[in-house]
N, C-alpha and C positions, 0 to 999 in steps of 0.2 A: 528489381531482382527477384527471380521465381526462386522459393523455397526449396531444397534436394528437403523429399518425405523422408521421416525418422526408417519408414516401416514401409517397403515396399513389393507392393502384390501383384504391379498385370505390367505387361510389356505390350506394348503395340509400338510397329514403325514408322514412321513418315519418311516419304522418300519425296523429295524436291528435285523435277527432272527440271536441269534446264534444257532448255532447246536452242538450237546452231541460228542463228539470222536468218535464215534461211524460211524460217515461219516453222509453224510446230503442227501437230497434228492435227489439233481442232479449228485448223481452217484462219489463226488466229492470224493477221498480217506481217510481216516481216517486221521487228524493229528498226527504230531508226539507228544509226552507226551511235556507239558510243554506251547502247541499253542493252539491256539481257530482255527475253523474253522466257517466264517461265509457268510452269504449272504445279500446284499442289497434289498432291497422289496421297490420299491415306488407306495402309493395311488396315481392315475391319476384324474387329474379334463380335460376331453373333454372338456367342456363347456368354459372353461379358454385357452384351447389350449396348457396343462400342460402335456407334455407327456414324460418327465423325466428327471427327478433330478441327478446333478454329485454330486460323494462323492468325498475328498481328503481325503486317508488314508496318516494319516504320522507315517512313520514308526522308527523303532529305531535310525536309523543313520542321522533322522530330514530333509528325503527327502519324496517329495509328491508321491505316486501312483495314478492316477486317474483312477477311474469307465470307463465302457465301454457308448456309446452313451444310451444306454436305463436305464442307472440308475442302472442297477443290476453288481455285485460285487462278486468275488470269490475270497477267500485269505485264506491262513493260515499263521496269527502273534501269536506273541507272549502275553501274557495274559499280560495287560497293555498299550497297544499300543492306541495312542490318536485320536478318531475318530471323524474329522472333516468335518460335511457338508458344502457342496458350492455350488450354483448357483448362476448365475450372476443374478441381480435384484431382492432375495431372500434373509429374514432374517432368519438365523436359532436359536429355541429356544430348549435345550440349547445351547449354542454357537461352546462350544464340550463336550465330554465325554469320561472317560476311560474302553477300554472294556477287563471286566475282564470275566473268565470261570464258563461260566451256566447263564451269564446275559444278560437281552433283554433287546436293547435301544431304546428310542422312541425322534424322533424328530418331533417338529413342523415347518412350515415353510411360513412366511407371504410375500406377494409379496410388491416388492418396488410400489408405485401409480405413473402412468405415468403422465406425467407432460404433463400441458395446454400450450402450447407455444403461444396462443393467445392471454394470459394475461402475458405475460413475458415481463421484459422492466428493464431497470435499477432500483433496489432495496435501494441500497445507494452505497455509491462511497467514499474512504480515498484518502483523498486528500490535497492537500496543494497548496502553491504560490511556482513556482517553479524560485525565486528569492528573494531578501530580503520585507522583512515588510519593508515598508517605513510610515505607519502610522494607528493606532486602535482607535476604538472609538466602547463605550457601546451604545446601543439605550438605549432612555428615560424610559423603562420599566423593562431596564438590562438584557435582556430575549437572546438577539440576541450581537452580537460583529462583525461590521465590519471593513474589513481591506483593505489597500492598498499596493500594491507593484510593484516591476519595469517590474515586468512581464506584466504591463499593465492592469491589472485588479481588480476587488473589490469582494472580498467576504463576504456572507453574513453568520454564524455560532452558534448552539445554544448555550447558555453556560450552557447546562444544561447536556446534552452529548456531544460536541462537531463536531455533523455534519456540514456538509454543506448544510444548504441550497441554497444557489443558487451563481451561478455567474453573474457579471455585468459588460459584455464585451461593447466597444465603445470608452474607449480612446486608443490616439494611441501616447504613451511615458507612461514613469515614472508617476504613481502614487503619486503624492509625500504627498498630505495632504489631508483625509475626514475631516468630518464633520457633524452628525447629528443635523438637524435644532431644537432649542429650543422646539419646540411643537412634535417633534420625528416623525413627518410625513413624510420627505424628509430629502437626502443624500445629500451633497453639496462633488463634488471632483475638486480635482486641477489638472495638470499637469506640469511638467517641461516646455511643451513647450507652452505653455499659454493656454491651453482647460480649461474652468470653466464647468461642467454641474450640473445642480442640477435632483436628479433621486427619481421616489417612488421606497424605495430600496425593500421594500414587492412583487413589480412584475417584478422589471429590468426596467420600463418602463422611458427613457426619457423625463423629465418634460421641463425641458431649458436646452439652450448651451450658452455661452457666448465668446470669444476670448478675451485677453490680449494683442492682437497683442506683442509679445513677445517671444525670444526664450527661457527664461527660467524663467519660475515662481514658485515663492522662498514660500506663504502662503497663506492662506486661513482662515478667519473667518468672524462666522453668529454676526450678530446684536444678543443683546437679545432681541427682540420682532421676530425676524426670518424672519425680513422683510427685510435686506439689507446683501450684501456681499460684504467684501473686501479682495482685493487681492493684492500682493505686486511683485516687481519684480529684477531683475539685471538691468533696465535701469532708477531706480532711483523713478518707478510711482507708486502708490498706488491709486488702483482704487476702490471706492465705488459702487455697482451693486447693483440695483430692483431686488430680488429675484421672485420676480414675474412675471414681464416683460421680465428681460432679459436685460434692458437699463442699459446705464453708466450713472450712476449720477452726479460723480463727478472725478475728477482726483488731487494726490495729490504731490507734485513733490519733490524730493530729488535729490542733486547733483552726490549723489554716487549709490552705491546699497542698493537697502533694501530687509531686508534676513526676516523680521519676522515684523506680523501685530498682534495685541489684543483690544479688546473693553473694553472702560470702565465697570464696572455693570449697568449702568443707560443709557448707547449706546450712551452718547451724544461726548464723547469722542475716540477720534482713537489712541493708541498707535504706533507708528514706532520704528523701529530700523534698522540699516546695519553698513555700513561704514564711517557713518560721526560723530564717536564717539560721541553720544548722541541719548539718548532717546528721541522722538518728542511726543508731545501731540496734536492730530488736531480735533480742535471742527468745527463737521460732517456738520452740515445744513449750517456754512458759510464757509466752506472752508479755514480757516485760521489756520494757528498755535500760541497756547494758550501755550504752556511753553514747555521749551525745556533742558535737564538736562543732564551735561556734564556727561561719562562714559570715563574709562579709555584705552578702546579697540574696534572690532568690536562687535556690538550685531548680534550673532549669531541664538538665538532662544527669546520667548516673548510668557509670560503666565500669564494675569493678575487673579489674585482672582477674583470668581464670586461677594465676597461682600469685602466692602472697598478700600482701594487702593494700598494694596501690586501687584508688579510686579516681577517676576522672570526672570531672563537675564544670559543666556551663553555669556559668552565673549571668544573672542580671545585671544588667550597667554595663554588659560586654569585657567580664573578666572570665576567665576561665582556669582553672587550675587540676594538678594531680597531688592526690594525697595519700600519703602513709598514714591509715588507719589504726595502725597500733602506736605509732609514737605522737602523732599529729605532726611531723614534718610536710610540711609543703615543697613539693618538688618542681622548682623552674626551671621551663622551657624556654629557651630565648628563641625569638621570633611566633610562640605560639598566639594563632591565630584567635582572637577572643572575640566575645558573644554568642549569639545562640548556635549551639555548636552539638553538634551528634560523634559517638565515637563508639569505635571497635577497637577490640583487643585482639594479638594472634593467639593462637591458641595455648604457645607457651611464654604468652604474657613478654614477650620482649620487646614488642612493638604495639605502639597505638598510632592509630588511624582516627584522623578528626577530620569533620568535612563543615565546613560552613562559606556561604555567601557560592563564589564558584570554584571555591580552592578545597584541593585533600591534600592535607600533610599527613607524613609519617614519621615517627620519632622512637628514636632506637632508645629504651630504657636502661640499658646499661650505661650508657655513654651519655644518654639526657640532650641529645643532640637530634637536628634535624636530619631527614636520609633525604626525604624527596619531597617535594612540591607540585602538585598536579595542579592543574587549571583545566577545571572538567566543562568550562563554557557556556554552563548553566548551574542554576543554585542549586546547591545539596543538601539533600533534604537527609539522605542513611545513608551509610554505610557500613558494608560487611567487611570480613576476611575471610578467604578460604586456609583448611587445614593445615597447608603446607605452609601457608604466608608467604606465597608466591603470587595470590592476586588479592585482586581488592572489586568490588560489587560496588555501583553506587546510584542513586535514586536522585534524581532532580525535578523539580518544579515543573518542568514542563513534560512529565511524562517516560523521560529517557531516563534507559538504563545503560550503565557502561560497566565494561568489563576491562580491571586494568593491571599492567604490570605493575610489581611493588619494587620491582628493581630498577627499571629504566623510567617508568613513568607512561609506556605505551602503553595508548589505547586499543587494547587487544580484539575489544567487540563492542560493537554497539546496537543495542536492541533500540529503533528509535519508529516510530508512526505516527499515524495522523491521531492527535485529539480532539480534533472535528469531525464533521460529521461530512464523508466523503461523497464529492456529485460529481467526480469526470473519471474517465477511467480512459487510458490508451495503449496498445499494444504496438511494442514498435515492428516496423517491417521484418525486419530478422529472425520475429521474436524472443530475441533476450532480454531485454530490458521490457517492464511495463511500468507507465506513469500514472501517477492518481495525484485528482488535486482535491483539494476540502474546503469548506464555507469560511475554515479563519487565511485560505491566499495563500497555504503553504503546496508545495507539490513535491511529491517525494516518486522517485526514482528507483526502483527496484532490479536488481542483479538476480531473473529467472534461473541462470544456471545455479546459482552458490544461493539461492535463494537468502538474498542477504538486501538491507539498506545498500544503495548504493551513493544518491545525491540527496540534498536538499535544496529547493531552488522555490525564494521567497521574494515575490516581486509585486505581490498583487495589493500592496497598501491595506493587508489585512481583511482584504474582501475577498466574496466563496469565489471561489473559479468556477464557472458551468460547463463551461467546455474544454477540451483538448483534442490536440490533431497530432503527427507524427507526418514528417513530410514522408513524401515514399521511398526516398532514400534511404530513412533514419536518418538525416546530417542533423534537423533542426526538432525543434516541438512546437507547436502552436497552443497559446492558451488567451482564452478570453474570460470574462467574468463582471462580479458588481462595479469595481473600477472603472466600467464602460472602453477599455481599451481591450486592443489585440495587442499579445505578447508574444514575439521571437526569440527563444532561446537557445542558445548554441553549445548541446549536452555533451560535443564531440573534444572542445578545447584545441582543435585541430593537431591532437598529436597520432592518432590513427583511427580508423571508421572502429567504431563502436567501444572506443576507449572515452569511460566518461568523469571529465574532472569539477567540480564543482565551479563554474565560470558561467556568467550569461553576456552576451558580447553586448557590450555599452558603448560606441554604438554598434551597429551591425554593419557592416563594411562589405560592400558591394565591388564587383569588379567594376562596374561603370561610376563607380565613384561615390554612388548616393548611400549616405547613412539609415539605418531604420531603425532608428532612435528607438530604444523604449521609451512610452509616455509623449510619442511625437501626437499632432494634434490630426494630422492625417492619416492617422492609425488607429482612431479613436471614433465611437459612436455616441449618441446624445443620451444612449438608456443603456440596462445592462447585456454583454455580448453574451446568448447563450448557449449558442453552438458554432464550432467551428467543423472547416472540410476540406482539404486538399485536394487538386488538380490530379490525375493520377500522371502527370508527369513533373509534379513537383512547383512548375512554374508560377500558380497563381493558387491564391488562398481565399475561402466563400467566408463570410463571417454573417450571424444572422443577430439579431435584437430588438431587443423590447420598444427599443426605435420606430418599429416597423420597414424597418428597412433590409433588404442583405446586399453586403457590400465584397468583393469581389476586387483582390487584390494584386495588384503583379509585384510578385517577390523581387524580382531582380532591379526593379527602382522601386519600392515601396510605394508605388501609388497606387489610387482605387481606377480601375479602366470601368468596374462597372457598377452600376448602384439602382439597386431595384426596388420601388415603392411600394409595400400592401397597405391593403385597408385597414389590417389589424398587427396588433404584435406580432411579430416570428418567432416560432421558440425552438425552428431544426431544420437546418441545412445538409444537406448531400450532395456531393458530385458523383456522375455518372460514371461508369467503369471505362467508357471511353473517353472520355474529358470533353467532350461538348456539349453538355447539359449539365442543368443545375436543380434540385426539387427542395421545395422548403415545402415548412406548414406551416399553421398556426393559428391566431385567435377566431379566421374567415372562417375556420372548418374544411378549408378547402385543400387539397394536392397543388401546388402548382409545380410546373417544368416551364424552367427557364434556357434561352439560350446562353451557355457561358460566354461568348463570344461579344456577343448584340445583345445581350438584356431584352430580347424580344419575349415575350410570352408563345409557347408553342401549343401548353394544355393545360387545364384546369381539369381536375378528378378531384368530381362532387359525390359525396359519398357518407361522409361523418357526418353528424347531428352535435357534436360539440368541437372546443379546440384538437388540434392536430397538436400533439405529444411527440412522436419521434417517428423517424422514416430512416427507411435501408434500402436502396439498390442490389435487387439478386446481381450474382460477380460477373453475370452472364450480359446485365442491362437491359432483361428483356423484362424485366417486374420491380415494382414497388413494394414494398412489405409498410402500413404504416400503421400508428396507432392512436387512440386518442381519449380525449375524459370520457366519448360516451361508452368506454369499457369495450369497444371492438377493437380487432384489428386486424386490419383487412389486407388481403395482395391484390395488386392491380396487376392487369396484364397491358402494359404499351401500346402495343400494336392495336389492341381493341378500348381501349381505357376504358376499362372494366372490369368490375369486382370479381376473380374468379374464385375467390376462399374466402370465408370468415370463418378463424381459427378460433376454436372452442377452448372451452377453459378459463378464458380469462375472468375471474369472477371479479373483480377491479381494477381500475384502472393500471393500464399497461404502458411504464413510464418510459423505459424506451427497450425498441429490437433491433435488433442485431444479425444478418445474414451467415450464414456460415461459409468460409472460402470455398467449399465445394459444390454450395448452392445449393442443397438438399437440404438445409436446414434453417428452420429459424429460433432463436434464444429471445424471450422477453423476460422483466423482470416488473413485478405489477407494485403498483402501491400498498398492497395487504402485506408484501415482502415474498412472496414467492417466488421463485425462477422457475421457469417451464422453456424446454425444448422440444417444437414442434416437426413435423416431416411434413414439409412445407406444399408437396406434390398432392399429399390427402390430408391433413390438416388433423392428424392423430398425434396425440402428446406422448413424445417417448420419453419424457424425465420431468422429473420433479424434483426443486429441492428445497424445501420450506426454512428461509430464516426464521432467526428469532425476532426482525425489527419487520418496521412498517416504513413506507416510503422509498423503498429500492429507487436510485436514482440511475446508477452508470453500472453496463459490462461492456465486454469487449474479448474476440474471439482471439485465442491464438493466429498466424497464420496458416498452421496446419490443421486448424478446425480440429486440435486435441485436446484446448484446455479451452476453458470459460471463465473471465477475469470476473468477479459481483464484485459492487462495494456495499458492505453490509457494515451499517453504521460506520463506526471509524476503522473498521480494519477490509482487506483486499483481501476475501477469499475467493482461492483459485481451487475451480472444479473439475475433474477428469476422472479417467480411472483410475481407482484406489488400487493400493499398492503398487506403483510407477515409482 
């Protein structure tokens, strides 16, 4: 299916004369009864530098013919036969047509708009903490949710779509507890190993640092007036901090550890708790302790209501309880869910919220009753409450955040990514959806419109996936990887094209009967598979591996028709844009081009001086664009097989490139981390975009050649012009 361009700039027509049986102008023979004889005709625009148009005729037996270089065509088919126009960088209206006998077809044809690369920069980015939540908090306005975790950093995200806006790199450990200051202006964060800073989370910018001289600190809270902080630790101390200064005010001393700090509502009191079974009360300006209330275990966590003087305590042994700190009534929840247990209060203290194991309860304090029970699917680690006590934030173990109702229990939003380290990248035909897979075997599915999570689809026995493919349809996706298999999965659910439910067909059911099992044995290679390639008309699938083999699939009975030996590892397969040839690379140094058909060798393109890394087919098929460890990367020309460019720039290896659909361009991504886009015709870099990682593995173009997908460490930033 040809893409209709977002943005369209040049009109040129094609006109499709058929001509009578009778024979046509160019002397061409009468058809036999029952065929059309016709001719291609293209209007030229000089001025555009439009000097002709390819057609792909497809013929009966669902193979392409293509036109001669100047656009004009001579054929006799058959009355029916589906005629498809093609140029690379060209929309055609209508898409196709069938030509029947004595009928003239007209096509229009609008040019893709070349893109500005001098406004091109990072657009938005899916992303996540690629390690657990270890702590959420809503801003004061509910607009924003920051989060903390062991990857060492804090993110900032909106809850309205769920971006990112910004990162707040500078500690160096575990995240363990934020904190937005009472007046919502500044971020107060903690660390394990005793870092306090307080940051304006709005710019990243640094406000104060403080140390705990400590190697591990255990909590974090603001004053309510936002003027002071304390912080507790493993070596017994509880320190009061000037949120302003930066100074220690005060120090407050326990025999054992103390794992958790709370303010009273009116700030004059200090909550403690750890290992000296009991809750401590310490009134702040003199430094002394004011009442002290035995507990039957260790306090593990400490969350006072904002109003009155209920306290909420995870204990040790898996009890948990709420306490009336002026009278010492203990207040029971039936059904409440005990052990190590995190909790939040609303803002007017009528509800708590506790999250442990995969469950968030919420329990109405007037009534002492339960309201709701969440089963968030994975372990929770924090959670928040926004202003209103309309939702709830929560941080789980593996990285996710959800955003939820406190009414119904819907999961309103979920911020969810890769916590690996991402190596395939695929852009569907459509472009809505693009898929990224990672080194732990998860592959997640992203919704480009609503730029949102859309699927998760976990199949690969916890090993990296290296490859993906998108059949040309979109119906399926192709993934290979460490598991030595190729995987089929069916993103569609079959309830309408581009509707995608979380299902991968087990087995995969064929119209002729045959099943394509996932994990069947003839689906599988002897090493790991680490690139896949699609047919461009969908019917057969290339798979390449460390095997040294590439193997050559027919989807519609899942068997291999073809299987091809190298000398050395394969590490990148391609199909050609016409579907009858095949080029891999890999350990030999070598190009080859295969036939897809007959597994015959047609050429070898000797050239590298070390392994072949990654190869692309200009859209056109008349070039190779390929790359490899010795740090070049060369285009071939087919017809001569021969080097006609080595593109500058690459200062490192250049892990794989990418063509652009209009063929004027080419995208690589080197191992130092850099993305460069090159103008492929004279080999001048028109973009740059320098990550912060090393080892760029996988991009992948839109198919309107307006965005460019990196996988930059665990997150998928997509590149184009800013402000789009």
């Amino acid at each position: 299916m040809i893409r209709k361009s977002k943005c369209l700039s040049l009109m040129v027509v094609l006109i499709l004369l058929v001509l009578s049986v009778s024979g046509c102008e160019r002397g061409v023979d009468a058809p036999e009864a029952g065929s059309i004889s016709g001719r291609v005709v293209l209007t030229e625009d000089h001025a555009q530098g439009l000097t002709g148009v390819s057609l792909f005729i497809l013929d009966g037996t669902g193979s392409y013919v293509e036109t001669d270089a100047g656009g004009y065509f001579e054929t006799t088919a058959p009355s029916g036969t589906v005629i498809i126009p093609r140029k690379v960088g060209y929309t055609f209206f209508p898409e196709k047509q069938v030509l029947e006998e004595g009928r003239e077809l007209t096509f229009a044809a609008q040019a893709w708009p070349e893109p500005d690369f001098s406004q091109w920069g990072k657009q938005f980015a899916f992303d996540s903490h690629f390690d657990r939540v270890e702590t959420v908090a809503f801003s004061a306005d509910d607009q924003y949710i920051a989060t903390g975790s062991s990857d060492r950093t804090i993110r900032i995200w909106r809850t309205s779509d769920g971006q990112l806006m910004g990162t707040i790199w500078g500690h160096t450990s575990v995240v363990k507890v934020i904190s937005f200051s009472p007046q919502g202006d500044y971020l107060a964060s903690a660390t394990s190993n005793g870092e306090i800073k307080i940051w304006d989370w709005r710019t990243g910018w640094e406000i104060q640092s403080m140390h705990a001289d400590t190697i591990l600190l255990t909590d974090l809270a603001w004053s309510p007036d936002g003027g002071k902080l304390a912080s507790s630790s493993w070596d017994g101390e509880v320190k009061v901090w000037d949120a302003v200064t930066g100074d220690e005010l005060r120090t407050l001393t326990h025999e054992k550890w103390v794992r958790a700090v709370a303010w009273s509502p009116d700030g004059g009191f200090l909550f403690t708790g750890g290992d000296e079974l009991s809750l401590k009360a310490w009134e702040v300006e003199l430094g002394e302790l004011s009442a002290e209330i035995p507990v039957r275990d260790k306090i593990l966590s400490l969350s006072a209501a904002p109003q009155g003087s209920l306290v909420a305590m995870a204990l040790g042994g898996g009890a948990s309880k709420v306490l009336n700190v002026e009278t010492g009534e203990e207040i029971f929840l039936e059904q409440f869910k005990a052990g190590e247990t995190t909790f939040s209060w609303s803002a007017d203290g009528r509800y708590l919220a506790s999250g442990r194991d995969k469950l968030i309860q919420i329990w109405d304090m007037e009534t002492q009753g339960l309201v709701q029970s969440i089963n968030a699917g994975n372990y929770v680690l924090a959670v928040d409450w926004d202003s209103s006590a309309q939702r709830l934030v929560s941080g789980t173990y593996r990285g996710i955040i959800d955003l939820w109702s406190a009414d119904s229990g819907e999961n309103l939003r979920r911020i969810v990514g890769h916590n690996r380290y991402v190596k395939a990248l695929a852009w569907s035909p459509e472009g809505d959806y693009l898929a990224s897979g990672d080194e732990g075997g998860i592959i997640h599915i992203w919704d480009l419109q609503a730029r949102r999570h859309l699927l998760q689809l976990s199949g690969h026995n916890s090993q990296p996936v290296e490859g993906m493919a998108w059949s040309p349809d979109g119906t399926y996706l192709a993934s290979g990887g460490h598991d030595l298999l190729v995987r089929l999965w069916d993103p569609t659910g079959g309830e309408h094209p581009g509707a995608l439910t979380e299902r991968i067909k087990k087995p995969f059911v064929h119209e002729k009967g045959f099943e394509f099992a996932v994990g069947m044995k003839n689906v599988s290679h002897e090493d790991i598979v680490l690139s896949l390639s699609w047919a461009p008309d969908g019917m057969k699938l290339a798979s390449a591996s460390w095997d040294t083999t590439v193997a050559i699939w027919d989807v519609p009975t899942g068997t291999q028709v073809v299987g091809i030996q190298n000398p050395g590892w394969v590490t990148v397969v391609a199909w050609s844009p016409r579907g009858d040839q095949v080029a891999f690379g890999g350990r030999d140094q070598a190009v080859h081009v295969y036939s897809g058909d007959t597994g015959e060798e047609i050429k070898k393109l000797e050239g590298h001086t070390d392994w072949v890394r990654s190869l692309a087919w200009s859209p056109d098929g008349k070039h190779l664009a390929s790359s490899g460890y010795d740090r070049t990367v060369l285009i071939w020309d087919l017809e001569t097989d021969q080097v006609v460019r080595t593109l500058a720039g690459a200062e490192d290896v250049v892990t794989v490139v990418e063509w652009s659909p209009c063929g004027r361009y080419l995208a690589g991504a080197s191992h130092s981390g850099t993305v460069r886009i090159w103008d492929a015709a004279t080999g001048e870099v028109l973009f740059v975009y320098p990550t912060w990682m090393v080892g760029l593995q996988a991009l992948a173009w839109s198919p309107e050649g307006d965005q460019l997908a990196v996988a930059e460490y665990n997150s998928v930033v997509v590149l184009g012009e800013q402000g789009r």
